[in-house]
N, C-alpha and C positions, 0 to 999 in steps of 0.2 A: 148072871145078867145084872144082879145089882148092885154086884159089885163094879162092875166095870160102867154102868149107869152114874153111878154114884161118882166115877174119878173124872167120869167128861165131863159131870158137869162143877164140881171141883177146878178141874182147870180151863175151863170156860170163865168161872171168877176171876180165877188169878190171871185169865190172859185179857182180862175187857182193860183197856185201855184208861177208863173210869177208876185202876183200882188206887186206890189212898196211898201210894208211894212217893206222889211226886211227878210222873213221868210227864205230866201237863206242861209241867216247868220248863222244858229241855227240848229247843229243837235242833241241838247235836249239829250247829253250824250254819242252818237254813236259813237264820236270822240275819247272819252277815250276808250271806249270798242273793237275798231278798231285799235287804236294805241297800245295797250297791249296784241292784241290779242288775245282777248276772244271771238270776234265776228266775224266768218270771211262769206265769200260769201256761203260756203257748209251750214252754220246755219243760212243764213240770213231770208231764207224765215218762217222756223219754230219761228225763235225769232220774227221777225215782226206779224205773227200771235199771240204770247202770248203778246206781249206789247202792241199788238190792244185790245186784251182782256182784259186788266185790265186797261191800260191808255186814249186807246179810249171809251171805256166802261164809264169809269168817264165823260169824258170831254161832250161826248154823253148826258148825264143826264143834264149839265151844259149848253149845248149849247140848248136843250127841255125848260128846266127852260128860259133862256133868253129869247127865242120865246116867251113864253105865256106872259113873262112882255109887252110884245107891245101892247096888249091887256088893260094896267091897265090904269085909270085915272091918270093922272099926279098930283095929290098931296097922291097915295100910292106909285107910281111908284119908286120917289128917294130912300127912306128907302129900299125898299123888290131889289131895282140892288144894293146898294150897300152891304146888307145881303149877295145876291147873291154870289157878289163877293168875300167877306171878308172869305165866308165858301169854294170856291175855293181855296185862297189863304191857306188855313190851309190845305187840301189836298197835299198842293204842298212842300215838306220836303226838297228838294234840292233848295238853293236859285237861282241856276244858271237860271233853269228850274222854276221855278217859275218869276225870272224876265222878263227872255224870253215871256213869256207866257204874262206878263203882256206889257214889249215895244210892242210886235203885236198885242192887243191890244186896246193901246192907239194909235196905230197909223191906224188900221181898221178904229174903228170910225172916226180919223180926216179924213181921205181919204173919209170916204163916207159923209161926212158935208161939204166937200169939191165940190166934182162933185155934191152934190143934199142937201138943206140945210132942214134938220128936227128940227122937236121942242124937240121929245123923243131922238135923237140924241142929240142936246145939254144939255139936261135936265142930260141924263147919262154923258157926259164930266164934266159938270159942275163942279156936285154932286161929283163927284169922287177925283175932285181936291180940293173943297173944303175941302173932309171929309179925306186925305190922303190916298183913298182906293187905287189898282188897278184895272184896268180893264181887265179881261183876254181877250186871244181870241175866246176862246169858247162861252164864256158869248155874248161877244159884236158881232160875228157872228148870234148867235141864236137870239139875239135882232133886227137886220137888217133886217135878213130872215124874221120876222114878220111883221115887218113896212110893207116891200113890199109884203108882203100877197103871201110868197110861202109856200106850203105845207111843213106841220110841221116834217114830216117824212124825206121828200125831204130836206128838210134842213140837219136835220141831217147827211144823206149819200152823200150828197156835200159837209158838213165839215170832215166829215171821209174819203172821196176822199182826200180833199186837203191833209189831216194829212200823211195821207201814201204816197203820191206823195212825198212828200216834205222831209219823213224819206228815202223814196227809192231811190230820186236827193241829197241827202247828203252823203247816201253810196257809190254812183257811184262816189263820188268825195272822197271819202277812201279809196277804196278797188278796186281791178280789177275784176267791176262788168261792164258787156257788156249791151248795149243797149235793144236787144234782150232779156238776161235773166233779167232783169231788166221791162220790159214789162211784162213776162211772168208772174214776181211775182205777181203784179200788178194786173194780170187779174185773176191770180189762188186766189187774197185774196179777190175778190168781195165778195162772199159768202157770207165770213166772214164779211164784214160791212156790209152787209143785216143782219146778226142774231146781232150783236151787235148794232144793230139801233133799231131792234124788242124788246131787252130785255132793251131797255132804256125805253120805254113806261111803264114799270113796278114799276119803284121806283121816289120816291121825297129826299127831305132830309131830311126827319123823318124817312127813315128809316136805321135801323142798318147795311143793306147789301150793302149800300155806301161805298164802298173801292175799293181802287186800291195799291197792292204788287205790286211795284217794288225795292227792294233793289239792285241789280245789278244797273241797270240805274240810282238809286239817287245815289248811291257811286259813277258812270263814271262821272257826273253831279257835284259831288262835286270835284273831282278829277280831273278836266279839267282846271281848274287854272296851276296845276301842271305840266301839259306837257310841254316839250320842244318848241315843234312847234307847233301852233295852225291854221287852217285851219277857223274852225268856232267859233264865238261868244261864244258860252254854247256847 
């Protein structure tokens, strides 16, 4: 019991949105689509549900996959994280959003090498610098949750908490979105990361029905260079 006490709330740390990575910086495109006004607060809740649906949806498969590498021997282990990642990275079509993805990241991992020093932890740093890969955040999330032997499920819908916390704390700094309805979205799109946690147990990367359509979001992503005033990173 104390030990499995001990790993919830371990990754209760690592999934608060608060944690010293970076991830405040980054609203992953919402910047463009808010500042052009295509996204406003009357569509926020329906948009956040489809982009959990196709983005979280991916990332979900990605953060599963990393988990089970905790599990490998360390001399399959390097090869199959940084496959991992390298077929992430070709997912990611927007480079803004894909670097993002990879600075939180790299900087997950060093944080938790940091407070608690692992061997499969440095093995993925390593490796990754070595071989030029990135490290996304999904990837390197789902790898941690395994070291510390939290439930593989539970992982997942602690990094699909974070994900949506942290699109929904970027809005509120866009848009006049109140605290209250900004809670309420929150709580009305549990649901929804409960069914997109369950239909992540369905696929690997063999197979064909790995995809995520976002064109809106890669275009605000790529287009975020270009605004005038910028608020966030990506």
């Amino acid at each position: 019991m104390y030990i499995d006490s001990l790993a919830l709330l371990q990754i209760m740390q690592l999934a608060d949105s608060a944690l010293p990575i970076g991830s405040l910086a980054h609203s992953f495109g919402l910047e463009t689509l808010a500042a052009e006004g295509v996204l406003t607060v009357e569509q926020l809740e329906s948009f956040l549900h489809d982009y959990l649906d196709e983005v979280g949806g991916l990332e979900s498969i990605f953060c599963r996959l990393g988990y089970r590498l905790a599990s490998l021997d360390l001399s399959i282990f390097e090869a199959r994280w940084l496959a991992l990642n390298e077929q992430l990275s070709a997912f990611k079509t927007a480079r803004e959003s894909r670097t993002a993805s990879a600075t939180l990241g790299r900087r997950f991992l060093q944080l938790v090498q940091d407070v608690q020093q692992n061997s499969l932890v440095q093995a993925a740093q390593h490796s990754a610098k070595m071989a030029g890969v990135d490290i996304h955040y999904s990837t390197a999330f789902g790898l941690v949750a395994g070291i510390l032997g939290v439930d593989e499920t539970a992982t997942v819908l602690a990094h699909l908490q974070q994900f949506l916390t942290g699109l929904v704390s970027a809005c509120q700094r866009l848009m006049p979105l109140g605290q209250s309805q900004a809670s309420g979205i929150i709580w009305r799109l549990k649901p929804t990361l409960i069914a997109i946690a369950r239909r992540s147990e369905l696929f690997d990367l063999s197979s064909d029905a790995v995809v995520a359509f976002t064109p809106l979001v890669d275009i605000g992503s790529m287009r975020h260079p270009l605004l005038t005033t910028r608020l966030f990173i990506s």
